[in-house]
DSSP file (Angstrom, degrees, kcal/mol; ACC not computed):
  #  RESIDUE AA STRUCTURE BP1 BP2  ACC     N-H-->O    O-->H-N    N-H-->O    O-->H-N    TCO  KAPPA ALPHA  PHI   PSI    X-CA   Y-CA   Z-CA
    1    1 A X              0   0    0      0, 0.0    44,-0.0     0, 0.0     0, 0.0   0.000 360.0 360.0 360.0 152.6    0.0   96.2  -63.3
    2    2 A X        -     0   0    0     39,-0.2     2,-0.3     1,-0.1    93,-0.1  -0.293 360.0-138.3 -49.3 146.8   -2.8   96.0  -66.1
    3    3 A X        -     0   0    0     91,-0.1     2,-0.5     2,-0.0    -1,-0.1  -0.498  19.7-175.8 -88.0  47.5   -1.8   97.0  -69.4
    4    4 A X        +     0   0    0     -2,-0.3    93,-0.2     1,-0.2    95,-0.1  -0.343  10.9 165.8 -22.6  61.2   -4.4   99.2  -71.3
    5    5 A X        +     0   0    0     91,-3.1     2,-0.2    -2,-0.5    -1,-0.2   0.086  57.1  14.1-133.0  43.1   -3.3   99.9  -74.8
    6    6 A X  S    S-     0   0    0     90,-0.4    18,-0.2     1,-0.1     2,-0.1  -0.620 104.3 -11.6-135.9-125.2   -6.1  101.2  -76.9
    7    7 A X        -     0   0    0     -2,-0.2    92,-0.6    16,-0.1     2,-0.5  -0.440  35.7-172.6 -71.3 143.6   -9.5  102.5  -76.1
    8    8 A X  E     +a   99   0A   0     16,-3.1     2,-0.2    -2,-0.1    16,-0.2  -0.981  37.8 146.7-136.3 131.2  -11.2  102.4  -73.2
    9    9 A X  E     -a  100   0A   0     90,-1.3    92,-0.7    -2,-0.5     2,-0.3  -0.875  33.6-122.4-147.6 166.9  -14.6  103.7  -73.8
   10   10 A X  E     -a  101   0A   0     90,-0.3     2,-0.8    -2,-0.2    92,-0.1  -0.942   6.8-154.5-136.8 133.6  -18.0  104.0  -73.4
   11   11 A X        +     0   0    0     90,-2.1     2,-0.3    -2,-0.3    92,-0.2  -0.787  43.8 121.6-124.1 116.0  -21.4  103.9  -74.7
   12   12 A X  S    S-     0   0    0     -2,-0.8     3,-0.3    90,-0.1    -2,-0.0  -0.730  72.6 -94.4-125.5 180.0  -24.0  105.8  -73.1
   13   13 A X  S    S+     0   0    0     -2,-0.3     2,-0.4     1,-0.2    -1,-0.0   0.994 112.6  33.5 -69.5 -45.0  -26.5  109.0  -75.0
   14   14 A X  S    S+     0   0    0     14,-0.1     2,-0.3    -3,-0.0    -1,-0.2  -0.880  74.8 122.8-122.8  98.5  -24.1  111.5  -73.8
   15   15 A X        -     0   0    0     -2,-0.4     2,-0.2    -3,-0.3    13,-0.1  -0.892  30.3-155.6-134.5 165.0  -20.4  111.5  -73.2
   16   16 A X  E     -F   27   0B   0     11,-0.8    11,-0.9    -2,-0.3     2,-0.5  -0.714  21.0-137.4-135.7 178.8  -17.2  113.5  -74.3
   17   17 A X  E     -F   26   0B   0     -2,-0.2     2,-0.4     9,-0.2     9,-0.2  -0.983   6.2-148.5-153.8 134.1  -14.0  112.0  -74.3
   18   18 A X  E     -F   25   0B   0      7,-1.8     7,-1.5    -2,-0.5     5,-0.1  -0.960  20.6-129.7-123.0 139.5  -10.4  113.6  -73.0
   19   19 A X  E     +F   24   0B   0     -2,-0.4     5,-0.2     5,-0.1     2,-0.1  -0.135  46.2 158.1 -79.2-178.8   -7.2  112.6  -74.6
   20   20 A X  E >   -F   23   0B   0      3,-0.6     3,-2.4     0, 0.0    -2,-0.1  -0.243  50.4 -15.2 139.6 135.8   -4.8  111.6  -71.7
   21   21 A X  T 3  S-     0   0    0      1,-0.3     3,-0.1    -2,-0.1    -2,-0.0   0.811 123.0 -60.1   4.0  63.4   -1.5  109.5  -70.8
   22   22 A X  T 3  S+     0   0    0      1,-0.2    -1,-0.3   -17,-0.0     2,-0.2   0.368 123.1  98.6  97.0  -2.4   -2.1  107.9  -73.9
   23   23 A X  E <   -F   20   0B   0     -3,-2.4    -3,-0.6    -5,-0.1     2,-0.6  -0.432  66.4-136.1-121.0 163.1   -5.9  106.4  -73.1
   24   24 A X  E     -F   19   0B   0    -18,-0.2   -16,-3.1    -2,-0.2     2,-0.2  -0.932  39.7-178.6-138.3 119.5   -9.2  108.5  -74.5
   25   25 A X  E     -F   18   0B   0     -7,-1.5    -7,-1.8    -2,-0.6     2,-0.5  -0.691  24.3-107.4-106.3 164.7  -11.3  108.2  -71.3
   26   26 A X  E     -F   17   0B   0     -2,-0.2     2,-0.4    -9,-0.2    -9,-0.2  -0.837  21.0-166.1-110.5 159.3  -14.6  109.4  -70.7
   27   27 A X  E     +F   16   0B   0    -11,-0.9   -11,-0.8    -2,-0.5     3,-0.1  -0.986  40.9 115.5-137.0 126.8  -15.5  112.2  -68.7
   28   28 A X  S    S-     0   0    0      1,-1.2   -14,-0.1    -2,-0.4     2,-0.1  -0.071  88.5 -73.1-175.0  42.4  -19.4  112.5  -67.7
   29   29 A X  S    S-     0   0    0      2,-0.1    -1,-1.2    -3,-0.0     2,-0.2  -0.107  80.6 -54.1  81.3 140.2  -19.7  112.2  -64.4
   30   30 A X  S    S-     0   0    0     -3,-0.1     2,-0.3    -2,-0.1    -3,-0.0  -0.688  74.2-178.3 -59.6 135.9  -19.3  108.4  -62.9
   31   31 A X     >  -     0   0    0     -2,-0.2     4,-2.1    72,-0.1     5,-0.1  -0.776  34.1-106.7-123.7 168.5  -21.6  106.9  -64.9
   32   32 A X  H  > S+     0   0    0     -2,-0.3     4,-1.6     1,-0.2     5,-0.2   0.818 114.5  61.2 -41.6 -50.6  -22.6  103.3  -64.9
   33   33 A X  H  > S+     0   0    0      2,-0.2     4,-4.0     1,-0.2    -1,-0.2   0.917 112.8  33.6 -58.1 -44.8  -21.1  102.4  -67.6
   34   34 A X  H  > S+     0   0    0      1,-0.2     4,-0.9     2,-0.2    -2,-0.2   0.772 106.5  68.8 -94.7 -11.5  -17.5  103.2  -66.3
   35   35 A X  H >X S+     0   0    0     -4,-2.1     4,-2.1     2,-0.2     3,-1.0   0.941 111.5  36.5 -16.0 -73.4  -18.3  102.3  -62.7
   36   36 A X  H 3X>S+     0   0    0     -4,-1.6     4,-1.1     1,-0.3     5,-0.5   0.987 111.4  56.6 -71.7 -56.1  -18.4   98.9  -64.3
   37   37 A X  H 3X5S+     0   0    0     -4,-4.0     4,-1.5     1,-0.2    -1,-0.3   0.798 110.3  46.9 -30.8 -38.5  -15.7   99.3  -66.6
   38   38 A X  H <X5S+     0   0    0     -3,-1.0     4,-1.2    -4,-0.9     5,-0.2   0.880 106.5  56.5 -99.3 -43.4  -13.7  100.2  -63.7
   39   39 A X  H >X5S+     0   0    0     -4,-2.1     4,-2.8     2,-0.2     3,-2.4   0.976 111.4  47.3 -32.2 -86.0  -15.1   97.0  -61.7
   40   40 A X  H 3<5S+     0   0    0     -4,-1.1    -2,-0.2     1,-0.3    -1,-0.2   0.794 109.0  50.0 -15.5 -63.9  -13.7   94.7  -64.8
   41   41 A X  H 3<<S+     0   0    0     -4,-1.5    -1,-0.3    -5,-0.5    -2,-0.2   0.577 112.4  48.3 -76.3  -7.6  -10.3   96.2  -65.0
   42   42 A X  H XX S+     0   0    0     -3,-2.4     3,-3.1    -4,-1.2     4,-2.8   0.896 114.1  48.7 -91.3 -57.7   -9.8   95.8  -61.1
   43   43 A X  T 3< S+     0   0    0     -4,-2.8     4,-0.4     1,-0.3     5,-0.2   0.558 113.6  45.2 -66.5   0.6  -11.0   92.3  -61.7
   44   44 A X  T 34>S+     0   0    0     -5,-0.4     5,-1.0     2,-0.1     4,-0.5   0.541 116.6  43.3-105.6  -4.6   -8.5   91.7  -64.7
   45   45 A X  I <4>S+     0   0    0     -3,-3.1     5,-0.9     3,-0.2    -2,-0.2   0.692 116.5  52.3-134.5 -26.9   -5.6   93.1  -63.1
   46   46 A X  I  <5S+     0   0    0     -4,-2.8     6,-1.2     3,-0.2    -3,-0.2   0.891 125.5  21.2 -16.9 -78.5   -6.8   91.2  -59.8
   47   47 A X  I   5S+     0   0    0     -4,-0.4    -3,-0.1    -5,-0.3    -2,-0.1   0.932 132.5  29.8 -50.0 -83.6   -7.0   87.9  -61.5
   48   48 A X  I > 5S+     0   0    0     -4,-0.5     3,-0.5    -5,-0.2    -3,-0.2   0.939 130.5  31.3 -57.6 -83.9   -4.8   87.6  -65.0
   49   49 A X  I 3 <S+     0   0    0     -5,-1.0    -3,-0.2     1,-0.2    -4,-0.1   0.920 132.8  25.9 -59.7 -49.7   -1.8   90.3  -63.9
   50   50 A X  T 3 <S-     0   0    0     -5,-0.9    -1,-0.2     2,-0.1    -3,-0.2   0.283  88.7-140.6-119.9   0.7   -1.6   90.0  -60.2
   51   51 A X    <   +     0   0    0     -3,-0.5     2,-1.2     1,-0.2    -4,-0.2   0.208  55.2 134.1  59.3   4.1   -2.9   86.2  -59.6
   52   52 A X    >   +     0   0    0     -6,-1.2     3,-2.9     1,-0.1     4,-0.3  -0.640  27.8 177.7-146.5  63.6   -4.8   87.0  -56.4
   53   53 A X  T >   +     0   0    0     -2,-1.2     3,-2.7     1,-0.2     4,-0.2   0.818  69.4  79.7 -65.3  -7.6   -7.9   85.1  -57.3
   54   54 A X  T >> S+     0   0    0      1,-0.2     3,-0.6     2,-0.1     4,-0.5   0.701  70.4  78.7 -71.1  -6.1   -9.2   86.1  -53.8
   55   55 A X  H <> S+     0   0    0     -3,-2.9     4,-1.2     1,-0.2     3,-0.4   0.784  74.7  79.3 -66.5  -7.1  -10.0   89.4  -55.2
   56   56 A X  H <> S+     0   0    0     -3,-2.7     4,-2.7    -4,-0.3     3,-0.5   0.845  72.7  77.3 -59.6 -34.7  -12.9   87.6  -56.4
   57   57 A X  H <4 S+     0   0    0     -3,-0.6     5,-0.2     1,-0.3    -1,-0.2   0.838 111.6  21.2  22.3 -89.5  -14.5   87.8  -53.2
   58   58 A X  H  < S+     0   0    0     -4,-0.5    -1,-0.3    -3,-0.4    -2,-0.2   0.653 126.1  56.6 -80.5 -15.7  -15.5   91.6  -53.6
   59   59 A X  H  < S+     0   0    0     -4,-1.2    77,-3.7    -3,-0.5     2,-0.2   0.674 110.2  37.9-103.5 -35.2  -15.3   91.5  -57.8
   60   60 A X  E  < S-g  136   0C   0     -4,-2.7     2,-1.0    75,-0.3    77,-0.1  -0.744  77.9-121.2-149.3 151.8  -17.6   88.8  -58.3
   61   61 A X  E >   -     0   0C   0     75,-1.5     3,-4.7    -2,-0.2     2,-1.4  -0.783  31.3-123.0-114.4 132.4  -21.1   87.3  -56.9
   62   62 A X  E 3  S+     0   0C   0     -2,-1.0    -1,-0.2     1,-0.3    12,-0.2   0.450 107.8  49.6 -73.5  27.5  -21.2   84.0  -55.6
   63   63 A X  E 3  S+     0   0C   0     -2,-1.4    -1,-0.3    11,-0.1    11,-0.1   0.227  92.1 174.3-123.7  22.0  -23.5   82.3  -57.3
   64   64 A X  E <   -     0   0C   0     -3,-4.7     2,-0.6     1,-0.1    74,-0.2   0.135  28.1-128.8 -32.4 142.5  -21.8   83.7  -60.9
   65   65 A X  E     +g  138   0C   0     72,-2.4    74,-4.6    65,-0.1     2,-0.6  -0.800  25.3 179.6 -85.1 114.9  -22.7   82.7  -64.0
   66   66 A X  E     -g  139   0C   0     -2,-0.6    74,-0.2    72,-0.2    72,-0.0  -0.897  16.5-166.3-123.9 144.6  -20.1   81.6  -66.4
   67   67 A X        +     0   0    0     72,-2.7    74,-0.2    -2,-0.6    -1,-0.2   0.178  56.6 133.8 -82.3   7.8  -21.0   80.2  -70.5
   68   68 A X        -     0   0    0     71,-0.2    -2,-0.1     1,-0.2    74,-0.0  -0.203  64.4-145.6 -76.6-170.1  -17.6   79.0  -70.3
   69   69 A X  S    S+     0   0    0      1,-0.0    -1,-0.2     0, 0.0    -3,-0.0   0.705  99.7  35.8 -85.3 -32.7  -16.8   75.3  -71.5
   70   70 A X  S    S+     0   0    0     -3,-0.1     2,-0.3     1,-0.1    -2,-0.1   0.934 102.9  66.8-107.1 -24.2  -14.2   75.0  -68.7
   71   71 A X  S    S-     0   0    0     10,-0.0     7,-0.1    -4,-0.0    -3,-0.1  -0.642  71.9-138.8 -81.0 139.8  -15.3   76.8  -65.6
   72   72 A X        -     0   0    0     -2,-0.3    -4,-0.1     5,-0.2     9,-0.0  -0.152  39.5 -84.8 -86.6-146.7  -18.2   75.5  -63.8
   73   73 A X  S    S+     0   0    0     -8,-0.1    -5,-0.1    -6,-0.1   -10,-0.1   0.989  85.5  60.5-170.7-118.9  -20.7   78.2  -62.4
   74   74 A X  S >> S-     0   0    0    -12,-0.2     4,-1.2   -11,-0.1     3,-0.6   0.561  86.0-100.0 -79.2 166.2  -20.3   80.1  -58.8
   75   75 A X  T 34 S+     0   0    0      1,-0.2    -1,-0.1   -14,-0.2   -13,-0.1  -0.392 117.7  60.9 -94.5  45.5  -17.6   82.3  -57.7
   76   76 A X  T 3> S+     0   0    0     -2,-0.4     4,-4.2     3,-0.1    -1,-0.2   0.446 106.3  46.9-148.9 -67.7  -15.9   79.2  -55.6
   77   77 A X  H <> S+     0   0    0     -3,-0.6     4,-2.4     2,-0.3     5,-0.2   0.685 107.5  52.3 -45.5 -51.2  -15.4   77.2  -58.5
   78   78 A X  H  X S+     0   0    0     -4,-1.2     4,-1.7     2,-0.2     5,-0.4   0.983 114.1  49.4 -72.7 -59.3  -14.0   80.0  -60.5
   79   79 A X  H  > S+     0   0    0      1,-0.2     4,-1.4     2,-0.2    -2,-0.3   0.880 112.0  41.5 -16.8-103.2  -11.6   80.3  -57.5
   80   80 A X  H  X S+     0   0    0     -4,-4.2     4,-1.3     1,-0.2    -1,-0.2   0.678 116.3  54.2 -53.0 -26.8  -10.5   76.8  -57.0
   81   81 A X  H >X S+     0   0    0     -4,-2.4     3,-2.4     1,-0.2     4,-1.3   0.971 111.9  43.7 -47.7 -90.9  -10.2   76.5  -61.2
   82   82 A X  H 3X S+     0   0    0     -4,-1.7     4,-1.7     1,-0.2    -1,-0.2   0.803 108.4  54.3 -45.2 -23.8   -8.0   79.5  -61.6
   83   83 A X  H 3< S+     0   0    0     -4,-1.4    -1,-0.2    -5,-0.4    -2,-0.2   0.785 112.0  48.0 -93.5  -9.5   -5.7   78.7  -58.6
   84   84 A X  H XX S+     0   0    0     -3,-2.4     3,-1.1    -4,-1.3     4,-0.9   0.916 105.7  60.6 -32.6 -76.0   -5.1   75.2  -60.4
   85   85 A X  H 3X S+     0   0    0     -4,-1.3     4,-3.0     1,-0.3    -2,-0.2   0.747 104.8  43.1 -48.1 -43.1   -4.6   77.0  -63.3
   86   86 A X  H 3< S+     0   0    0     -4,-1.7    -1,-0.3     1,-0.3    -2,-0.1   0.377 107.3  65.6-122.7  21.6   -1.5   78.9  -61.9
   87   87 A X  H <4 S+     0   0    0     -3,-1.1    -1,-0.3    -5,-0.0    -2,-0.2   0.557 110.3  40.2 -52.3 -41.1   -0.1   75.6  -60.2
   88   88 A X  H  < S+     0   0    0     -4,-0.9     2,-1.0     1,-0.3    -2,-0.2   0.925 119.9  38.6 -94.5 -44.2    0.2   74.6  -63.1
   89   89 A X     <  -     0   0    0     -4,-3.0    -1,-0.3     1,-0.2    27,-0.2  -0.907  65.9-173.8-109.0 120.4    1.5   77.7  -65.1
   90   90 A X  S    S+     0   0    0     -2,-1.0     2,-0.6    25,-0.4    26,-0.2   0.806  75.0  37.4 -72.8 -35.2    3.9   79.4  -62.8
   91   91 A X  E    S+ B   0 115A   0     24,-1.9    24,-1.4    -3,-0.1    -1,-0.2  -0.849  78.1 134.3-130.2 125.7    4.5   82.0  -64.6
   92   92 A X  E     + B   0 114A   0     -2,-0.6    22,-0.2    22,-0.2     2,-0.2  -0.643  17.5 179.7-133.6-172.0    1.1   84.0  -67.2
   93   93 A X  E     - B   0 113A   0     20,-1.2    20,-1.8    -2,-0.2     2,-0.2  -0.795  14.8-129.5 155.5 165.3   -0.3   87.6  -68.0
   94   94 A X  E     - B   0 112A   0     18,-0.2    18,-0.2    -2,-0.2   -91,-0.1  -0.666   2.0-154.8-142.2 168.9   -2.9   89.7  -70.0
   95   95 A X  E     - B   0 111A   0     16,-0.6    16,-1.1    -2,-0.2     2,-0.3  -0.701  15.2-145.6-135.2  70.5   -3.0   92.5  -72.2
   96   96 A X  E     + B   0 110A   0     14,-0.2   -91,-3.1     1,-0.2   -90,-0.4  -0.379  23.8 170.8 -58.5 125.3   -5.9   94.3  -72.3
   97   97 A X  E     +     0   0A   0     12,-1.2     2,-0.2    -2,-0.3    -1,-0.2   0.870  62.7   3.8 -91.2 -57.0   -6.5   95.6  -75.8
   98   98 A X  E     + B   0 109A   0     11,-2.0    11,-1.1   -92,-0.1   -90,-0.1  -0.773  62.1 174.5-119.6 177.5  -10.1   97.1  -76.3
   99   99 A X  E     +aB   8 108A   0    -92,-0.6   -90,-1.3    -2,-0.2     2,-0.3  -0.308   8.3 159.5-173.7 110.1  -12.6   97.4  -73.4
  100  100 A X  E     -aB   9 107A   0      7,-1.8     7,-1.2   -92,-0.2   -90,-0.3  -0.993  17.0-147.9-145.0 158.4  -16.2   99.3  -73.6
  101  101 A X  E     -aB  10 106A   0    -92,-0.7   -90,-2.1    -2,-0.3     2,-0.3  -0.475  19.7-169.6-109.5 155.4  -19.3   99.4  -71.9
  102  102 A X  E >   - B   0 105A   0      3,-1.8     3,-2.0    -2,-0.2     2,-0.7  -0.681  69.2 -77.1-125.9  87.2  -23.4   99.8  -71.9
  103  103 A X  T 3  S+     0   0    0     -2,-0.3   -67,-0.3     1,-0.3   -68,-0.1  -0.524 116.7   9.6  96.1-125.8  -24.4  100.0  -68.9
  104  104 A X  T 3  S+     0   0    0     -2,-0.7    27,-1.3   -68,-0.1     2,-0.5   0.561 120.5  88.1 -59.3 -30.1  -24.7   96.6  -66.6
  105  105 A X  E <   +BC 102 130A   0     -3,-2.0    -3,-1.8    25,-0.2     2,-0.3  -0.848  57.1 173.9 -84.7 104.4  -22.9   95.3  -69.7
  106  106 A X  E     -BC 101 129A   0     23,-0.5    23,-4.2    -2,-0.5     2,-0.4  -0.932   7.9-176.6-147.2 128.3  -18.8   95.4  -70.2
  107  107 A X  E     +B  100   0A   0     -7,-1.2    -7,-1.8    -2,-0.3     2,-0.3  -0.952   5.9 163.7-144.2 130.4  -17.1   93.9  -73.0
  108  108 A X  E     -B   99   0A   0     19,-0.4    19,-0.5    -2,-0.4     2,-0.4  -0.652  29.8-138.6-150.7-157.6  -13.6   93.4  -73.9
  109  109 A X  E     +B   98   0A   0    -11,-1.1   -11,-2.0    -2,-0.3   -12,-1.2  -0.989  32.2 155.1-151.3 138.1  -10.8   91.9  -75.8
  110  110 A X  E     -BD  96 125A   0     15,-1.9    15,-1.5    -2,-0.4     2,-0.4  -0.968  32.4-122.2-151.9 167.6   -7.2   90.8  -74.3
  111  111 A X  E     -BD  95 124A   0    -16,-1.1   -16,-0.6    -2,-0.3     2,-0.2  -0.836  24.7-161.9-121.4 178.9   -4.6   88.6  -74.9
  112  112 A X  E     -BD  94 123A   0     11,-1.1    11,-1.8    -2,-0.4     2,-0.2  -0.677   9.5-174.4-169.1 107.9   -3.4   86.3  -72.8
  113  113 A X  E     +BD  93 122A   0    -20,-1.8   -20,-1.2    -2,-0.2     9,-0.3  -0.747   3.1 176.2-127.8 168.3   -0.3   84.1  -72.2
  114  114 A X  E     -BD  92 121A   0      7,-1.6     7,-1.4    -2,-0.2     2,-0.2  -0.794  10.3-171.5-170.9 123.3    1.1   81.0  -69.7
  115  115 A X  E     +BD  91 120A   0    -24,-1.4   -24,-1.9     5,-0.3   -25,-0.4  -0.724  12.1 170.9-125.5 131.1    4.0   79.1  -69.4
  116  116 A X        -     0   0    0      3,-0.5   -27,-0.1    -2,-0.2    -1,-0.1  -0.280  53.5 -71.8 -13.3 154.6    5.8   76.3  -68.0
  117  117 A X  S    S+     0   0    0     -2,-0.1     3,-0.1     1,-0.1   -28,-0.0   0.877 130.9  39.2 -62.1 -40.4    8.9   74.1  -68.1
  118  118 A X  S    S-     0   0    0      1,-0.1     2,-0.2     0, 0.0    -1,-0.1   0.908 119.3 -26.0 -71.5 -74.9    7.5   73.0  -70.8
  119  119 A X        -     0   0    0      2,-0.0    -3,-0.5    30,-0.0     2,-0.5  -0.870  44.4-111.1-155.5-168.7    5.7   75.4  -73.1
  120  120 A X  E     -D  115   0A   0     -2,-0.2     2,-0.3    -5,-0.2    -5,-0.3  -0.605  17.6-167.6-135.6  80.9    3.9   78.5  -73.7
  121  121 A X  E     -D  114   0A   0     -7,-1.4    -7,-1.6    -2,-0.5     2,-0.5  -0.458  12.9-175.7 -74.7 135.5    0.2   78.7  -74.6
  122  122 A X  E     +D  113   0A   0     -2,-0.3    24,-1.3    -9,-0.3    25,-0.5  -0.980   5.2 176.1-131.4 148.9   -0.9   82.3  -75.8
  123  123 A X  E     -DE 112 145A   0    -11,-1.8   -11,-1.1    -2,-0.5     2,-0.4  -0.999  26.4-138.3-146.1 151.7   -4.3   83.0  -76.5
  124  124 A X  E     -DE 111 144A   0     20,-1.5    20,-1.2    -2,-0.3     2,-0.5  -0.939  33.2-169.0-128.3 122.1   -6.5   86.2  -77.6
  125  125 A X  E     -DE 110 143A   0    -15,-1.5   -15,-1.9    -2,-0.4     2,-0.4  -0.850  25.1-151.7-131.1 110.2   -9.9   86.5  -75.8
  126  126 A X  E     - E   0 142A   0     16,-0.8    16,-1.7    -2,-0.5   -17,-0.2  -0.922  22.9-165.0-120.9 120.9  -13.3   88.4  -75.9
  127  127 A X  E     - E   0 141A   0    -19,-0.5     2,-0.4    -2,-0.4   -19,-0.4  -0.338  13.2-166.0 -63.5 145.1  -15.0   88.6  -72.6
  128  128 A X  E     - E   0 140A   0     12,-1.8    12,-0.7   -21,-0.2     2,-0.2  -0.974  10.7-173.7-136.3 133.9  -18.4   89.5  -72.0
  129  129 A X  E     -C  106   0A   0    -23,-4.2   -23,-0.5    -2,-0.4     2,-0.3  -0.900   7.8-166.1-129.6 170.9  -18.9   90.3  -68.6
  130  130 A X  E     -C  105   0A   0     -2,-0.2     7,-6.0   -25,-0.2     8,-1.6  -0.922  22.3-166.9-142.7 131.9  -23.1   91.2  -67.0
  131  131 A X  B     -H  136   0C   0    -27,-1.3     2,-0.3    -2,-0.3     5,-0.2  -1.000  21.1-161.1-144.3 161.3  -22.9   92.8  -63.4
  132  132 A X  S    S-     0   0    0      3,-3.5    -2,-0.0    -2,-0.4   -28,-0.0  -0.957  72.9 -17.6-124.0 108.8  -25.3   93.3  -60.9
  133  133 A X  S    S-     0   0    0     -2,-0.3    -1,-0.2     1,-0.2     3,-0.1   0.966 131.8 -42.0  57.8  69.1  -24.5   96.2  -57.9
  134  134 A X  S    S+     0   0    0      1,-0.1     2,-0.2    -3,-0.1    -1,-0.2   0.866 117.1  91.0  43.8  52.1  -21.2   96.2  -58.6
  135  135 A X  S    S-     0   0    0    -74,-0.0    -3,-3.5     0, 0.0   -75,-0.3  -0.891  79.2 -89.7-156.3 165.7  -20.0   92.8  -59.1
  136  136 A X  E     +gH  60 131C   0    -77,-3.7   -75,-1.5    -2,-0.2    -5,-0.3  -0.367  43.2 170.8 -65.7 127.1  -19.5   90.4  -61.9
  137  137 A X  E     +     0   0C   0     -7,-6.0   -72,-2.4     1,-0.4     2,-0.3   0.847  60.5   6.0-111.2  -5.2  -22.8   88.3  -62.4
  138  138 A X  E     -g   65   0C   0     -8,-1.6    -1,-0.4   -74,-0.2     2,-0.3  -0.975  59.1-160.3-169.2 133.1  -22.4   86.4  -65.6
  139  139 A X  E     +g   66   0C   0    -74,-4.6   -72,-2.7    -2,-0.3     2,-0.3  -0.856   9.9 173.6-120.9 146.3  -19.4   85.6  -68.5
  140  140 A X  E     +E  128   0A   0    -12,-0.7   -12,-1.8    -2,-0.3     2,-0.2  -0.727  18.8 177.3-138.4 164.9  -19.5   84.4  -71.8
  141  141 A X  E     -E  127   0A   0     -2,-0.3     2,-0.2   -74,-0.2   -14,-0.2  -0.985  32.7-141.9-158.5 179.4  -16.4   84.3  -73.9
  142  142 A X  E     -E  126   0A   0    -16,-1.7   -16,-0.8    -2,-0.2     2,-0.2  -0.540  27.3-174.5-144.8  94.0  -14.7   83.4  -77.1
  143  143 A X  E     +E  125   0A   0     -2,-0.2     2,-0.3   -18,-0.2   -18,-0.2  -0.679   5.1 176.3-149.4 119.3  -11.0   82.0  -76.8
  144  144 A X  E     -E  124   0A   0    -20,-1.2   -20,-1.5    -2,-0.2     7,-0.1  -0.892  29.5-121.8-143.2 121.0   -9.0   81.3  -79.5
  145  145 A X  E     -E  123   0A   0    -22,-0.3   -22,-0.2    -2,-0.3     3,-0.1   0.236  15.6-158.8 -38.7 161.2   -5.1   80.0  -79.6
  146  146 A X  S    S+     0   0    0    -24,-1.3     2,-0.2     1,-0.2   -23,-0.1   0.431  76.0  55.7-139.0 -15.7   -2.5   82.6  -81.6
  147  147 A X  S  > S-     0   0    0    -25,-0.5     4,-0.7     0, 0.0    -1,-0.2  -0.881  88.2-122.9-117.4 171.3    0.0   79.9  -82.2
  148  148 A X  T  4 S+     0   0    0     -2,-0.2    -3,-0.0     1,-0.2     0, 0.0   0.372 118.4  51.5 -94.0  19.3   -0.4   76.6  -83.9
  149  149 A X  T  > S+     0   0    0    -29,-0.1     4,-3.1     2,-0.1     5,-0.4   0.543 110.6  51.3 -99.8 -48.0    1.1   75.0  -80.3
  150  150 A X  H  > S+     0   0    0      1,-0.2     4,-2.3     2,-0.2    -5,-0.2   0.865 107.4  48.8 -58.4 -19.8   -1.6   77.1  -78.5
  151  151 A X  H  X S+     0   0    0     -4,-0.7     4,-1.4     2,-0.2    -1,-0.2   0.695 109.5  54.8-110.0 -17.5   -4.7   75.8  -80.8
  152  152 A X  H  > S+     0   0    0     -5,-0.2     4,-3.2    -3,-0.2     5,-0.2   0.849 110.7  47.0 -56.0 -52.8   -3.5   72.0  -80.3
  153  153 A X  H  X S+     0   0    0     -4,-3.1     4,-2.9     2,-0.2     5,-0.5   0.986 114.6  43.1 -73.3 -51.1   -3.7   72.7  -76.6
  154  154 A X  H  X S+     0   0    0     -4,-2.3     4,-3.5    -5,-0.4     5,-0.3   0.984 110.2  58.6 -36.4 -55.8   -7.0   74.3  -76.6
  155  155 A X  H >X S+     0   0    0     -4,-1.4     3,-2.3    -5,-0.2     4,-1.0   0.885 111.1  37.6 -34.9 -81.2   -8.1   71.7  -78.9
  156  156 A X  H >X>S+     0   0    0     -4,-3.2     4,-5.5     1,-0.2     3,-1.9   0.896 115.9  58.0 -36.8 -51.7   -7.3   68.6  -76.4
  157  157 A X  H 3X5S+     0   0    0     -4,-2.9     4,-1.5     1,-0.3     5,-0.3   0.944 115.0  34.4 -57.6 -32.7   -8.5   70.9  -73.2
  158  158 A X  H <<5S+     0   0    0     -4,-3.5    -1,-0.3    -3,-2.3    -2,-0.2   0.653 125.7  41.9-103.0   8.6  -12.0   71.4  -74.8
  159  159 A X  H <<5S+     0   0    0     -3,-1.9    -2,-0.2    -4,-1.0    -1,-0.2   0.746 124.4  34.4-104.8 -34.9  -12.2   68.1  -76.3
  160  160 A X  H  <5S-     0   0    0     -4,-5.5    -3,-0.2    -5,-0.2    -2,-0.2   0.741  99.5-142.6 -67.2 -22.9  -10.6   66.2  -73.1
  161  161 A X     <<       0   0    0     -4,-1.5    -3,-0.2    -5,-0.5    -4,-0.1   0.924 360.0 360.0  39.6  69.5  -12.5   68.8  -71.0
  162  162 A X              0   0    0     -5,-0.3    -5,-0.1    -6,-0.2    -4,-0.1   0.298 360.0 360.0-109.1 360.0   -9.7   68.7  -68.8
């Protein structure tokens, strides 16, 4: 299951926040913002924890946009990329660290690690997610290796664009 382990918050004009099992949530009504927030974390815990890129399906809109360097655009793509991805590394997982919202907007920060026979890249990540009726419509991100094995492989991947 996802891992949550700081704030998860919100920015709207009015909210209050109640401490509990260890999280400060908001309570204000479902609001938009945590509507989406909640959208995200299904789709992180979908994806990253639980491997099951078919949750994308319901998560995600098919003609997504992603800024990344290595996925190409629609929710197909992102599919067959990630299920590559975990051919190849049998065994990964995420952390989510921070994660808050405005609105349509959800942005958050994880780590994130995957392994081999071989080796172990880990890498620490901010996400930007954009959604439209409840699904994801468009990603940017900003991915950077945490060991000096991890920033080698990144290097070659965004320079080979493999």
């Amino acid at each position: 299951m996802l891992e949550v382990v700081k704030e998860k918050a919100q920015i709207d004009n009015e909210y209050a926040t109640e401490e509990g099992a260890g999280l400060k949530t908001v309570k204000h009504g479902e609001s938009i913002s945590q509507k989406n927030i909640d959208i995200v974390l299904a789709f992180y815990d979908g994806v990253f924890s639980q491997r099951k890129v078919e949750c994308c399906h319901d998560l995600m809109k098919a003609d997504y946009i992603n800024h990344s360097q290595f996925v190409e655009n629609g929710r197909e793509n992102f599919k067959a990329y990630f299920n590559t991805f975990y051919q190849k590394f049998k065994h990964s997982g995420t952390k989510v660290e921070l994660v808050f919202a405005d609105k349509d907007w959800v942005c958050l920060h994880a780590t994130h690690w995957a392994s081999n026979r071989l080796f172990t890249v880990k890498l620490k990540c901010v996400d930007i997610y954009r959604l439209e009726q409840g699904q994801l419509a468009e990603h940017w991100d900003s991915v950077e290796g945490l060991t000096v094995f991890s920033r080698l492989v990144f290097f070659l991947k965004s320079f080979l664009r493999l």
